[in-house]
N, CA, C and O atoms as CSV, one atom per row, in Angstrom:
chain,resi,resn,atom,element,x,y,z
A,1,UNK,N,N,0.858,-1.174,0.000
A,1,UNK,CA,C,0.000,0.000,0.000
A,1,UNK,C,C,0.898,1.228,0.000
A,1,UNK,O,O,1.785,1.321,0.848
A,2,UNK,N,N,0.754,1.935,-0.684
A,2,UNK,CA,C,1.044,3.671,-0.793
A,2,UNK,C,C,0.484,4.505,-0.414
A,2,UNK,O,O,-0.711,4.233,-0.305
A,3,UNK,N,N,0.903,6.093,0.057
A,3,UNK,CA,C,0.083,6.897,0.056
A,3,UNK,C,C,0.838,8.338,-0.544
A,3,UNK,O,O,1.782,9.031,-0.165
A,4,UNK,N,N,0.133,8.369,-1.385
A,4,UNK,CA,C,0.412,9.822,-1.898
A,4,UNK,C,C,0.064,11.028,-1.598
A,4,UNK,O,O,-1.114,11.356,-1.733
A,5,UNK,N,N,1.136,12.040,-1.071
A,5,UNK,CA,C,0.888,13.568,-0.687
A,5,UNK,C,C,1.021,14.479,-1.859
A,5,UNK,O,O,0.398,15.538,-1.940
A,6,UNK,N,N,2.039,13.940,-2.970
A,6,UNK,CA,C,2.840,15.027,-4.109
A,6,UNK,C,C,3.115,14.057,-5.646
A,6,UNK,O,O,3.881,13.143,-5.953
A,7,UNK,N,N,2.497,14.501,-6.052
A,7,UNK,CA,C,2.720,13.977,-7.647
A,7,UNK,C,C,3.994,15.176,-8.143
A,7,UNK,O,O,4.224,16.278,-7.646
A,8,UNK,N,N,4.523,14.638,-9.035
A,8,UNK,CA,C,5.046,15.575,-9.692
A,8,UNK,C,C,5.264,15.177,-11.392
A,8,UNK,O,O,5.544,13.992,-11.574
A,9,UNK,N,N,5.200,15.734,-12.198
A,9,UNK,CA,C,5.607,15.644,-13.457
A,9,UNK,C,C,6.573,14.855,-13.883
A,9,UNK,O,O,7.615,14.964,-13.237
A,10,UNK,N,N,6.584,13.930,-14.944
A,10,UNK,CA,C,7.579,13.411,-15.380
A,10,UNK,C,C,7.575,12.680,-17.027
A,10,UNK,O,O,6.774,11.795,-17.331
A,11,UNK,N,N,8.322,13.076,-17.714
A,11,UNK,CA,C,8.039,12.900,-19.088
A,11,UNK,C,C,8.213,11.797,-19.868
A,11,UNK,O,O,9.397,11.628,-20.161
A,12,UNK,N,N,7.229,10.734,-20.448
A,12,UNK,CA,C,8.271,9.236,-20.425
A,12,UNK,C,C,8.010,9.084,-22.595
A,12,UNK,O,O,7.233,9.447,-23.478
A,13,UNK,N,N,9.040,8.453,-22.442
A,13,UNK,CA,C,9.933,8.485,-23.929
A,13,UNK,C,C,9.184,7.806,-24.552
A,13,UNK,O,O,8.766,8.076,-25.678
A,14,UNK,N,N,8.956,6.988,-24.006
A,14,UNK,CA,C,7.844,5.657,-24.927
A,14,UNK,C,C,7.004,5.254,-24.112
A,14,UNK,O,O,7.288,4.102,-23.784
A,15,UNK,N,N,6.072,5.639,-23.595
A,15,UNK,CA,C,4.734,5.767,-22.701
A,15,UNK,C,C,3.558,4.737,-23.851
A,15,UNK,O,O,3.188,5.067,-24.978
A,16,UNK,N,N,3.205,3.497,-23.107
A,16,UNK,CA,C,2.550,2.482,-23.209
A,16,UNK,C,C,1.004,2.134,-22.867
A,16,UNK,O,O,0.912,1.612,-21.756
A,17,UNK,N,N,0.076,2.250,-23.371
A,17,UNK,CA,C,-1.145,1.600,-22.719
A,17,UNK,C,C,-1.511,0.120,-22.289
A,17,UNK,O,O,-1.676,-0.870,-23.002
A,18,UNK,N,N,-1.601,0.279,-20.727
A,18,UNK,CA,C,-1.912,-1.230,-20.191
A,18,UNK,C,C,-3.221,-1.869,-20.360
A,18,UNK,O,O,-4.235,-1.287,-20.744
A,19,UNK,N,N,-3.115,-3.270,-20.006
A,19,UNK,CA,C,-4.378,-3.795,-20.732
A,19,UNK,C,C,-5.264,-3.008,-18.981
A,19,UNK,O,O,-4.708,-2.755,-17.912
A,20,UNK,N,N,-6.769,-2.834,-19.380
A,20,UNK,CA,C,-7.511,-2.652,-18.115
A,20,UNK,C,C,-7.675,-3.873,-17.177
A,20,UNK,O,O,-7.433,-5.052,-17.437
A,21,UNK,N,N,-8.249,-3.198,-15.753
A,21,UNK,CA,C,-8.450,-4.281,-14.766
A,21,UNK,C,C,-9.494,-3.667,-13.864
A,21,UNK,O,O,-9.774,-2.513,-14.188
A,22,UNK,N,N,-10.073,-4.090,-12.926
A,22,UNK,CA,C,-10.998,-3.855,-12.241
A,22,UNK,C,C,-10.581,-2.890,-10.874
A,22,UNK,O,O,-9.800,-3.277,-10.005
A,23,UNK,N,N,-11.057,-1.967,-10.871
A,23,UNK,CA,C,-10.926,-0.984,-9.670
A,23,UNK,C,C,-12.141,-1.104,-8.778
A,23,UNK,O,O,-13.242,-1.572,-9.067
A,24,UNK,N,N,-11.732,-0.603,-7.668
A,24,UNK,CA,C,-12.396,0.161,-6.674
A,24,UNK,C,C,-12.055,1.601,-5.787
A,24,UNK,O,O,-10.976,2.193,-5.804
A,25,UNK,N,N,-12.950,1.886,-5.218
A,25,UNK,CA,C,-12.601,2.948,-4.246
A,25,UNK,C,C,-13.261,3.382,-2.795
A,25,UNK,O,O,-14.464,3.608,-2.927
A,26,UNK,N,N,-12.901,3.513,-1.779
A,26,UNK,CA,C,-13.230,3.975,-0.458
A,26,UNK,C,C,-12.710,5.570,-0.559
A,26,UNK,O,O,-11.677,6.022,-1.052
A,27,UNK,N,N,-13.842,6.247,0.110
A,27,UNK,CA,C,-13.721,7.202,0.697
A,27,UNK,C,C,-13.529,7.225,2.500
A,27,UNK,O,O,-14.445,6.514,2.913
A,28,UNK,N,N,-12.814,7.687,3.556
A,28,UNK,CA,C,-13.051,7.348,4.825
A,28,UNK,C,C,-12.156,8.495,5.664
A,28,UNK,O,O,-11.023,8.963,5.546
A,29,UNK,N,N,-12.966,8.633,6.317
A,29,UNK,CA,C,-12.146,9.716,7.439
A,29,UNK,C,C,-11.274,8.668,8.613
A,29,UNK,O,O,-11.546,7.490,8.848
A,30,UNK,N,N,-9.999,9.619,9.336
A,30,UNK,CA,C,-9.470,9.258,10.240
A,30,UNK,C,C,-9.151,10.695,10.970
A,30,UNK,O,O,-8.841,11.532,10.122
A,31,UNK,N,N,-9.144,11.009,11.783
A,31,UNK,CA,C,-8.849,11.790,13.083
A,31,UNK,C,C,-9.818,13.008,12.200
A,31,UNK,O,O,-9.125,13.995,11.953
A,32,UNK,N,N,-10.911,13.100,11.811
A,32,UNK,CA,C,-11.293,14.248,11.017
A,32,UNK,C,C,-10.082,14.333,9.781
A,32,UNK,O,O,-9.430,15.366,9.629
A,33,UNK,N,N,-9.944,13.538,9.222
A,33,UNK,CA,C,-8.782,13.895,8.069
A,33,UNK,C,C,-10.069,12.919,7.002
A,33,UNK,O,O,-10.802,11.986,7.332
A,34,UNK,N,N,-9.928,13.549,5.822
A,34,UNK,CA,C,-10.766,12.404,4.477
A,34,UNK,C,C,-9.712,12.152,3.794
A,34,UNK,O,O,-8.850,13.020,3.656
A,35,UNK,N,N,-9.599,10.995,3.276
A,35,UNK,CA,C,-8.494,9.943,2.513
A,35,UNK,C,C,-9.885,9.259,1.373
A,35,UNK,O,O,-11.004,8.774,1.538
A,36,UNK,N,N,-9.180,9.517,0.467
A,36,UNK,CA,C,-9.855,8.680,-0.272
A,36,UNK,C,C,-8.325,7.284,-1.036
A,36,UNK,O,O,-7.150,7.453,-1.362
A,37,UNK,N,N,-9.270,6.025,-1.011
A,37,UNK,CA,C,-8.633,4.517,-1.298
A,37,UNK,C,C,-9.092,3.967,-2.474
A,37,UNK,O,O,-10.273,3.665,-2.645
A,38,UNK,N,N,-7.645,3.725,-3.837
A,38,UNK,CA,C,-8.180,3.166,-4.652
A,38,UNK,C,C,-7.484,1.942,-4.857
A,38,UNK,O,O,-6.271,2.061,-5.024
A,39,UNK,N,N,-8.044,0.597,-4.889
A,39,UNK,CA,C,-8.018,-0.618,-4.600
A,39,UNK,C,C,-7.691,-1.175,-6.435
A,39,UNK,O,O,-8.701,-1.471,-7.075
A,40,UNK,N,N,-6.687,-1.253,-6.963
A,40,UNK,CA,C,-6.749,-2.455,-7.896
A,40,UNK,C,C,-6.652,-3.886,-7.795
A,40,UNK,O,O,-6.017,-4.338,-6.843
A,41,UNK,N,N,-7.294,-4.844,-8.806
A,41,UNK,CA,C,-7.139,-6.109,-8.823
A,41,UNK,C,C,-6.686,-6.623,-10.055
A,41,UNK,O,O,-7.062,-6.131,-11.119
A,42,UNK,N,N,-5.657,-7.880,-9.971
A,42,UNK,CA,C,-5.037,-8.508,-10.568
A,42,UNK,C,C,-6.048,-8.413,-12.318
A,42,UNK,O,O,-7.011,-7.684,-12.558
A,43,UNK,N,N,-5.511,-9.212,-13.061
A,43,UNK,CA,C,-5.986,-9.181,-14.377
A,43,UNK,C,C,-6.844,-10.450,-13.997
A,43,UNK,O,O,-6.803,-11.115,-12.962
A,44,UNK,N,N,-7.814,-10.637,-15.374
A,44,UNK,CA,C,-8.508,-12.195,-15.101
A,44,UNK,C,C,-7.927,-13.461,-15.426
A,44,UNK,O,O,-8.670,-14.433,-15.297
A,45,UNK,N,N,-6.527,-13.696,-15.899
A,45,UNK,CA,C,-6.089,-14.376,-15.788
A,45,UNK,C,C,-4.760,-14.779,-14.546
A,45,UNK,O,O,-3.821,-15.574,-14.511
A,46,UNK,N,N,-5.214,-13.937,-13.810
A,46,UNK,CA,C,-4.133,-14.026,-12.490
A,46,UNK,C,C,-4.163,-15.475,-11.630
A,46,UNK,O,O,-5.086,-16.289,-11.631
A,47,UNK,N,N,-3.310,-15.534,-11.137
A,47,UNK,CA,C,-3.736,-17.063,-10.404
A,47,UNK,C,C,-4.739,-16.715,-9.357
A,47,UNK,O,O,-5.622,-17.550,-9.157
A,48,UNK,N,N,-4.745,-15.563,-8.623
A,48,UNK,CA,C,-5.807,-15.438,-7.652
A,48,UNK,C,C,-6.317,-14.650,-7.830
A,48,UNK,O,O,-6.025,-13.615,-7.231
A,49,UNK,N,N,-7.501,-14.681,-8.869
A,49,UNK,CA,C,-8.144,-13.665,-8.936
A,49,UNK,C,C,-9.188,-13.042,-7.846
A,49,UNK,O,O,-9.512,-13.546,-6.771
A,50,UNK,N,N,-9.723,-11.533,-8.544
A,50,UNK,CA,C,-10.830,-10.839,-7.204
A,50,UNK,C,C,-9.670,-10.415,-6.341
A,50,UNK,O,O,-10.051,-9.563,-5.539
A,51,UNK,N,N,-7.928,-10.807,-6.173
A,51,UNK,CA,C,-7.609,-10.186,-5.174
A,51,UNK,C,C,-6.549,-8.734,-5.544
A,51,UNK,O,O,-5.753,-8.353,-6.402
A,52,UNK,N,N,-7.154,-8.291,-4.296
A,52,UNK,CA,C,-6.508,-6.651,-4.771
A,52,UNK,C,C,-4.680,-6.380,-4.859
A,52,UNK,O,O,-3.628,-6.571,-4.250
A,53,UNK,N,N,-5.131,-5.937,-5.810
A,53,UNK,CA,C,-3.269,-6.449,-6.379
A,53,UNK,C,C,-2.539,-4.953,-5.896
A,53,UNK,O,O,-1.349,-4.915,-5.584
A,54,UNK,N,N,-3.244,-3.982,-5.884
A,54,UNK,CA,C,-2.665,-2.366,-5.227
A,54,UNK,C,C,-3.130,-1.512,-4.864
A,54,UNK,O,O,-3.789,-0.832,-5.650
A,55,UNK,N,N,-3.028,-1.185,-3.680
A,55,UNK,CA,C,-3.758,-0.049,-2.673
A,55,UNK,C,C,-3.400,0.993,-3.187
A,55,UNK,O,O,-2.237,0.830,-3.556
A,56,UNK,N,N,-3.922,2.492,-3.545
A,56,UNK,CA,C,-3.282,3.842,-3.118
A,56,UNK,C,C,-3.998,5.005,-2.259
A,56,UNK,O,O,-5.021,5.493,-2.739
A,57,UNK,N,N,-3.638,5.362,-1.321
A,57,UNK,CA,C,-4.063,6.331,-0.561
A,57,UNK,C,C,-3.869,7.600,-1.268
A,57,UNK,O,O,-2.985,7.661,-2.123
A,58,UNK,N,N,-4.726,8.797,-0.958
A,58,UNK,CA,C,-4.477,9.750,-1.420
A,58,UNK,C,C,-5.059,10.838,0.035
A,58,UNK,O,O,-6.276,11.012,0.106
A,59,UNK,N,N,-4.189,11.486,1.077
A,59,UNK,CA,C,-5.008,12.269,2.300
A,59,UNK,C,C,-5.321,13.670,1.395
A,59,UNK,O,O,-5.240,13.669,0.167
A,60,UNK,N,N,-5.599,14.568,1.993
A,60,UNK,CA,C,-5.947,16.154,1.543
A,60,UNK,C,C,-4.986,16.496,0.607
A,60,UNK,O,O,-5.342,16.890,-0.504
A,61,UNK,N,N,-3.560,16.377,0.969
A,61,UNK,CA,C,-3.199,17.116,-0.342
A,61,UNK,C,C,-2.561,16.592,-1.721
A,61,UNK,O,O,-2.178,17.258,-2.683
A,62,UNK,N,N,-2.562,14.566,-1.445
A,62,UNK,CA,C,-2.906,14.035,-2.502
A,62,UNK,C,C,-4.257,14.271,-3.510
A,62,UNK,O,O,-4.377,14.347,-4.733
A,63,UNK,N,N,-4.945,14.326,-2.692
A,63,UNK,CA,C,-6.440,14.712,-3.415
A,63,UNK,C,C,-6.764,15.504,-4.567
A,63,UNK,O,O,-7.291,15.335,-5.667
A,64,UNK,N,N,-5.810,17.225,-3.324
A,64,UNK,CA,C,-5.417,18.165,-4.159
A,64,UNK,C,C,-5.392,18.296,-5.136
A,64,UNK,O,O,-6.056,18.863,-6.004
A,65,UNK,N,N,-3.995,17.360,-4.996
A,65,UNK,CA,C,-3.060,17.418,-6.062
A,65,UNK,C,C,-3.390,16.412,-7.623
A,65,UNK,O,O,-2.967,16.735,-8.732
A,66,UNK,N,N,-4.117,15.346,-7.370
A,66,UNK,CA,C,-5.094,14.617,-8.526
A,66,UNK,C,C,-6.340,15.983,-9.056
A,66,UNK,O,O,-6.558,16.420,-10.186
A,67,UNK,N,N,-6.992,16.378,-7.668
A,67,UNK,CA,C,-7.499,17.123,-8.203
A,67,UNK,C,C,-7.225,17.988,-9.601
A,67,UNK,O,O,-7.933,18.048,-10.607
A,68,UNK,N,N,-5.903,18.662,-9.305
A,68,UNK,CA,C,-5.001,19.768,-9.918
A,68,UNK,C,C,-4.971,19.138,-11.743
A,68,UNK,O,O,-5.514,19.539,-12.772
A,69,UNK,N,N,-4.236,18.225,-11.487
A,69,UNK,CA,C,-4.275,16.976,-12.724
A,69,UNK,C,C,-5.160,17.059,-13.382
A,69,UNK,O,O,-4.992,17.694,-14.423
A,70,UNK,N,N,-6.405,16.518,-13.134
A,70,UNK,CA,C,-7.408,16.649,-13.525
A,70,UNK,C,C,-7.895,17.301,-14.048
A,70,UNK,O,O,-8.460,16.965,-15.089
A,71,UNK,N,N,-7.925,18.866,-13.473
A,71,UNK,CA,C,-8.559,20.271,-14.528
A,71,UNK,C,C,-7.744,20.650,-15.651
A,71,UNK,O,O,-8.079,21.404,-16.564
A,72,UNK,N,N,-6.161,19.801,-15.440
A,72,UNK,CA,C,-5.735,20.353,-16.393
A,72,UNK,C,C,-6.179,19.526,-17.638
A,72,UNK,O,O,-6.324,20.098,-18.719
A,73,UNK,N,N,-6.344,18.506,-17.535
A,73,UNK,CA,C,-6.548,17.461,-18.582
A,73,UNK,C,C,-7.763,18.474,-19.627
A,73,UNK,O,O,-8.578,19.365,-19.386
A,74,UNK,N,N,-7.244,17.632,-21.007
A,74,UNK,CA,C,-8.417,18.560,-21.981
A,74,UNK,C,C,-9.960,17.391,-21.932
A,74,UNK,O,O,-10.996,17.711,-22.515
């Protein structure tokens, strides 16, 4: 599991599209803080499938900062 506070830019030379997979997401507070949790799972040919293959946290100023991303996108 990860948690992200700061994205930053980075430019890749030969940037690839992966095949898709199944997500999820939690939203959840802790001490009055909101985190939102996005849960991936393996492909359907994984040996164990349904199981979540990568956590990422994102607290307030991960959020932000996807936020930020986001508006810029066209």
């Amino acid at each position: 599991m990860a948690r992200i506070d700061k994205f930053e830019m980075q430019e890749k030379s030969r940037p690839s599209v992966h095949a898709p997979v199944e997500a999820s997401y939690t939203v959840f507070d802790v001490d009055g803080i909101t985190y939102l949790q996005i849960d991936t799972y393996g492909s359907a040919d994984r040996k164990l499938a349904n199981k979540i293959s990568q956590s990422i946290q994102l607290g307030p100023d991960g959020i932000e900062g996807l936020r930020t991303i986001l508006d810029r996108l066209p």
